[in-house]
C-alpha positions in Angstrom: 3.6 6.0 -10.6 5.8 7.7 -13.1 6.6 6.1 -15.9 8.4 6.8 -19.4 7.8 10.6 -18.5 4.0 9.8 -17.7 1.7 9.5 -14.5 0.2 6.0 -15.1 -2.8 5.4 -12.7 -4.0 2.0 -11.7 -7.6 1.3 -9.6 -9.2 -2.1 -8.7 -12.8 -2.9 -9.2 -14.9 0.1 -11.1 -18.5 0.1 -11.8 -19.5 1.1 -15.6 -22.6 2.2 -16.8 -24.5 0.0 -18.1 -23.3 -2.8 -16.4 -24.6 -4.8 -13.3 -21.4 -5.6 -12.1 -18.7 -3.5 -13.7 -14.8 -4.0 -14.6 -13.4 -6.1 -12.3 -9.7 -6.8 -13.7 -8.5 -3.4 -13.4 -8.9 0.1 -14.9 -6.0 2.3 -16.1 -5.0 5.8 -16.9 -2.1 8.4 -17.8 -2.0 11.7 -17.2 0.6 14.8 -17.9 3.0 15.8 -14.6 2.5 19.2 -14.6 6.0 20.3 -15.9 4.7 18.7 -18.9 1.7 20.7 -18.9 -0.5 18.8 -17.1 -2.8 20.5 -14.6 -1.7 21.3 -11.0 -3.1 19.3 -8.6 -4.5 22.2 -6.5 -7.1 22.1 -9.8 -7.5 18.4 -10.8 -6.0 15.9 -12.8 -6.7 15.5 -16.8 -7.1 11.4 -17.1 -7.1 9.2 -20.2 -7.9 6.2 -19.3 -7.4 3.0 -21.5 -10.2 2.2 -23.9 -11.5 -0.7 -25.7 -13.2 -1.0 -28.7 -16.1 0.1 -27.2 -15.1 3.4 -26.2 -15.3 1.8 -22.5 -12.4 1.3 -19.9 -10.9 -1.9 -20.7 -9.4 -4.5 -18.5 -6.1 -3.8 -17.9 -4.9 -7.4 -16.6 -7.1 -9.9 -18.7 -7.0 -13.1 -17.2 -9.4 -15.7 -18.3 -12.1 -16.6 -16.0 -15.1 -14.5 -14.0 -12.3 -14.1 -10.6 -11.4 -10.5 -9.8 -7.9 -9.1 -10.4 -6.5 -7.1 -8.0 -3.0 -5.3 -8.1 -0.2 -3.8 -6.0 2.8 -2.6 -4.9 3.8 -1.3 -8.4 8.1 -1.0 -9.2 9.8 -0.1 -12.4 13.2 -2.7 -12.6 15.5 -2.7 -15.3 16.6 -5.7 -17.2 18.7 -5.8 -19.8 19.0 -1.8 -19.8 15.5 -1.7 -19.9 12.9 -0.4 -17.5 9.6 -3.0 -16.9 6.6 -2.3 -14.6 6.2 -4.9 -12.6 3.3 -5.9 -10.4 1.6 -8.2 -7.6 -1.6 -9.6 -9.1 -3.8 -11.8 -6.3 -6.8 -13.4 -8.5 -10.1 -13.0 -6.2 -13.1 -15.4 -6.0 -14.4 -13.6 -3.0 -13.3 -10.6 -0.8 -11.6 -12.9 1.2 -10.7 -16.0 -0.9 -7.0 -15.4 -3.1 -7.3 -18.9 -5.6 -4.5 -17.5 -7.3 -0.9 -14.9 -6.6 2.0 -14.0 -8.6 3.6 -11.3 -10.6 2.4 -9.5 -13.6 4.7 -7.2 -16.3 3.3 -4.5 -17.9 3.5 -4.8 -22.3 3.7 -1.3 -23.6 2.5 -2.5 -27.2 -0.6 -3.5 -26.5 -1.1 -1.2 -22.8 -1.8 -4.4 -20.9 -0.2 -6.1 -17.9 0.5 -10.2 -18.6 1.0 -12.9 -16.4 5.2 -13.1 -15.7 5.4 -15.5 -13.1 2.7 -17.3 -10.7 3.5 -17.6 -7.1 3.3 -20.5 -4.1 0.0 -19.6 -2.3 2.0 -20.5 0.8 4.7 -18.2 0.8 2.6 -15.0 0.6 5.7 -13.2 2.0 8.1 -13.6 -0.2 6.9 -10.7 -3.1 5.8 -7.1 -3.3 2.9 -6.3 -1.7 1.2 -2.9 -0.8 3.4 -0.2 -1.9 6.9 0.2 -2.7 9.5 2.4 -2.0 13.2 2.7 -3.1 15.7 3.1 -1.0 19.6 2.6 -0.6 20.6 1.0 2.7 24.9 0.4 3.0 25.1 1.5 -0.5 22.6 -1.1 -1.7 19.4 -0.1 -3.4 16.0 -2.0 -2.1 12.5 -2.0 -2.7 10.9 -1.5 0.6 7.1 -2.8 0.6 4.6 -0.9 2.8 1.0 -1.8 3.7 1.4 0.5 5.7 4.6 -0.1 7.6 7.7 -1.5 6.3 8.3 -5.3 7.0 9.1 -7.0 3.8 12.2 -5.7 1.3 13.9 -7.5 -1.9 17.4 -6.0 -3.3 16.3 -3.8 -6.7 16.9 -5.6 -9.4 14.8 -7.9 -11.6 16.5 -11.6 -11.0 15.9 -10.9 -7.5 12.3 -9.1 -7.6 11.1 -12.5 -9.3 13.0 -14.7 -6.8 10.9 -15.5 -4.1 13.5 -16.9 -2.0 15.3 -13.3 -2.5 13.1 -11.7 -0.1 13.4 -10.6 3.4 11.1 -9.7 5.9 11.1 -7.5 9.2 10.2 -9.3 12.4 11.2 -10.6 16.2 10.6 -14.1 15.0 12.6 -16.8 15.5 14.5 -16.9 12.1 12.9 -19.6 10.1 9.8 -19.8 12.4 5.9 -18.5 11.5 3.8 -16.5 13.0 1.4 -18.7 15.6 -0.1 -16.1 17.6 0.6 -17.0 21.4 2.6 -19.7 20.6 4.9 -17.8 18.5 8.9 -18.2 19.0 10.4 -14.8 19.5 13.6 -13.8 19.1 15.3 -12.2 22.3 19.4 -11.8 23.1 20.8 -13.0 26.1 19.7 -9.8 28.2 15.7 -10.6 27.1 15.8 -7.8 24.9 13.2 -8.3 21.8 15.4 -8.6 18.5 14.2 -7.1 15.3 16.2 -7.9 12.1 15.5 -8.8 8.2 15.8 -12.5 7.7 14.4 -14.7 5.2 11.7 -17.6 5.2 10.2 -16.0 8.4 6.9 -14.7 8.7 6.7 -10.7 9.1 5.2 -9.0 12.5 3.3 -5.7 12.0 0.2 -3.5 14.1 -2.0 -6.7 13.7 0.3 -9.4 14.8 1.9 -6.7 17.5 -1.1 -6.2 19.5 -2.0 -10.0 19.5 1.2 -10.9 20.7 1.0 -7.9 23.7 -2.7 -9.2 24.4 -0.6 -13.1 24.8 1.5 -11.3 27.5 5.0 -12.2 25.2 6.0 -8.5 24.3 5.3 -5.5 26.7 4.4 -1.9 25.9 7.9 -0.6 25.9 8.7 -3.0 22.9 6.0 -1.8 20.7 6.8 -0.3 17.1 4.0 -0.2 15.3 1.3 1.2 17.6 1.6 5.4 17.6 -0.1 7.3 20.3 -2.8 9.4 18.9 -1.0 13.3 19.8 -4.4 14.3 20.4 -7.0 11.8 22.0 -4.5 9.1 23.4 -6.0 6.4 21.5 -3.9 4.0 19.5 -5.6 3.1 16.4 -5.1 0.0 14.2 -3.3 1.2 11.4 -4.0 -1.1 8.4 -3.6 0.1 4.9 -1.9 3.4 3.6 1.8 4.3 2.3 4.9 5.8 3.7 7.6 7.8 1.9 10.7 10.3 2.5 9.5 13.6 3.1 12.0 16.5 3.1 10.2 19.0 4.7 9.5 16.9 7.7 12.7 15.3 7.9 11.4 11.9 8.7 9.4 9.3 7.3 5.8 9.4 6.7 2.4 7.5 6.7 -0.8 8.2 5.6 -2.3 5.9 6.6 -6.6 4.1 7.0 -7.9 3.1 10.6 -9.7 -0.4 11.0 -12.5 -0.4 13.0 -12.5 3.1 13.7 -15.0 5.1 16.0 -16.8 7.2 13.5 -16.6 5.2 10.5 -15.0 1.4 10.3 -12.8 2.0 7.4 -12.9 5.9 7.0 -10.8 7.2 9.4 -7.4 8.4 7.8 -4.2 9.1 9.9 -0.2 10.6 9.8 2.0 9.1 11.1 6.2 10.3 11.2 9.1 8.3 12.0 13.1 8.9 11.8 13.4 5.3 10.6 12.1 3.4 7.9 11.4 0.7 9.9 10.0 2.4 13.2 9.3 2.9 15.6 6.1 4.8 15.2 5.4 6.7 18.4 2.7 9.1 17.6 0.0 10.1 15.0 -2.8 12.7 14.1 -6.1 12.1 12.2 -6.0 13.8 9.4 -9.4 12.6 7.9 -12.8 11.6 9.1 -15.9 10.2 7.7 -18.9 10.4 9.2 -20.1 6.1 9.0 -18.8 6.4 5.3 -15.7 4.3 3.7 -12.6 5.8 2.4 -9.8 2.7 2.1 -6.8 2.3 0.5 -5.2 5.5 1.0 -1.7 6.2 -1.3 0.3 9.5 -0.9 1.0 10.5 -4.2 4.8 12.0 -3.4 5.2 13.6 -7.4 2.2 16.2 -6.5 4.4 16.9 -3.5 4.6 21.2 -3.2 6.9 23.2 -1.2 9.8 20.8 -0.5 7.1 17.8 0.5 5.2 20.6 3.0 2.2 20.4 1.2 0.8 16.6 0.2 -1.9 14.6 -1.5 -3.3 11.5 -1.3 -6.3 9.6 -3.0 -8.8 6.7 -1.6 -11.5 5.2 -2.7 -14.7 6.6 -1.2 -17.9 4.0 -1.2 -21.0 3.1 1.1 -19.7 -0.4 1.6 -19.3 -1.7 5.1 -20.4 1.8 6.3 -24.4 1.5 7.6 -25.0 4.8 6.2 -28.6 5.8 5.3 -28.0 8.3 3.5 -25.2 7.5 0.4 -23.6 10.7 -1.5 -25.2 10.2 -4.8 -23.2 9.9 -8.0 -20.0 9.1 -5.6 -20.5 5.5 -5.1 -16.8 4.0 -5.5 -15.1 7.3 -6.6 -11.9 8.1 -6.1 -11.3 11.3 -3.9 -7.9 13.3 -3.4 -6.8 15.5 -0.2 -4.8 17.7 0.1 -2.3 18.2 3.8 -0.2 21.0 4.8 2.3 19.3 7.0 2.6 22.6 8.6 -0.1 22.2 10.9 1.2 18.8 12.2 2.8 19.8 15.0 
């Protein structure tokens, strides 16, 4: 993201040399946008990453305690005329185990992010998660929070970015209901039609929840949003991580978006999607990206390198062995970061 007239770069866990395990509370960068001499992107990217004492990357959110850090959905807020970073910190014991959520604020003197606010672990909802976008809807600006569709939104300003109960979220719940699978309460008007709306204390519907309510038999095909029709192969993949944002060139909104469980590789297949709305529906999408039984997760259009009025794009993912199978790892590559570049022409 840009901030105070810098690119500031974020990445989970990294491996160090020298170390069995590696950093594990997040790594940090900055780098020059090019109209402040830094390099085009067509070339590379000059990154100075946050050192300690050692000359090493240091931990960028130090908590106490062996549990990984992980971040997201980074937004710059102002309060009291100032602008903060804020961001969504989950603290890991396992891949799959959160023991801890909340909010984190970045301190400029010391180039660290500190705890600002922890969060109820049963109201994972109700704060920024993914990746954010801002937006005016009716003359009111939002942050709009995409993993990789949009289905969770706060009004942008701090007292209400820290407010859990500020929070809406996107789904054809029952307002005030959660999400049960097939014994979920869905909201439909007198004619049976499906009802999508932003409500609060409800739990959010995306591609996931989507097809397991189809599979149930309580929404049909027609009512779909979140499930685009490969424009080549017919296939409807699971989109699961990636980012959206305005792009002028296409007129519409976009999504770049990881596969899961994908054909050639579980995690490694990378998609476009294109929508008029923010909020859908999505109808169709092209692979854009394929790894051959390699990983390449977490996939983040980076819309400042746009070129070309947004025709030509980038985005970065983190490419690694893990969960693959391969036999054969790229050496030297292992949890690198990798950026592509799109020409939005050829999506057609």
């Amino acid at each position: 993201m840009i901030y105070k007239g810098k690119i500031y770069w974020f990445w989970g866990d990294t491996r160090k040399p020298g170390h069995r395990l590696g950093l594990f509370k997040v790594a940090g960068a900055v780098s020059e946008l090019e109209a402040n001499g830094g390099l085009d992107p067509n070339i590379g990217i000059n990154l100075k990453y946050f050192t300690d004492d050692n000359n090493e990357v240091k931990a960028m959110f130090p908590f106490e305690g062996h549990e990984a850090i992980w971040i997201g959905a980074p937004i710059l807020v102002k309060d009291s005329d100032e602008e903060k970073m804020i961001v969504h910190y989950s603290r890991m014991k396992s891949l799959g185990e959160r023991v801890e959520h909340g909010l984190g604020i970045y301190n400029n003197e010391k180039n660290i992010f500190e705890k600002l606010k922890k969060l109820d672990p049963n109201r994972p909802w109700d704060c920024p998660r993914g990746h954010a976008i801002k937006h005016a809807e009716r003359g009111i600006d939002y942050f709009w929070f995409t993993d990789p569709f949009v289905n969770i939104r706060v009004k942008a300003d701090f007292n209400s970015v820290i407010e859990p109960n500020a929070y809406d979220t996107f789904t054809c719940l029952q307002p005030g209901s959660k999400y049960l699978k097939e014994k979920s309460k869905l909201n439909r008007d007198e004619n049976g039609k499906l009802t999508y709306q932003w409500v609060r204390r409800t739990d959010p519907i995306g591609a996931k929840e989507e097809r397991e309510l189809k599979k149930a038999g309580l929404i049909s095909a027609n009512e779909l949003r979140y499930q685009p029709l490969s424009a080549d192969t017919n296939e409807i993949p699971l989109l699961a991580s990636g980012s959206m944002a305005w792009n002028d060139y296409k007129k519409k909104w976009i999504i770049v978006a990881g596969e899961a469980f994908g054909k050639t590789s579980a995690f490694g297949e990378i998609w476009y999607a294109e929508a008029n709305d923010i909020s859908g529906p999505w109808n169709r999408c092209w692979k854009i990206v394929t790894h051959d039984n390699y990983t390449f997760y977490n996939p983040v259009h980076h819309t400042f390198f746009d070129q070309k009025n947004g025709r030509i794009i980038y985005f970065e993912g983190t490419y690694c062995s893990m969960f693959s199978g391969t036999k054969q790892p790229t050496p030297r590559y292992e949890y690198n970061q990798i950026m592509y570049k799109l020409d939005l022409a050829n999506i057609k």
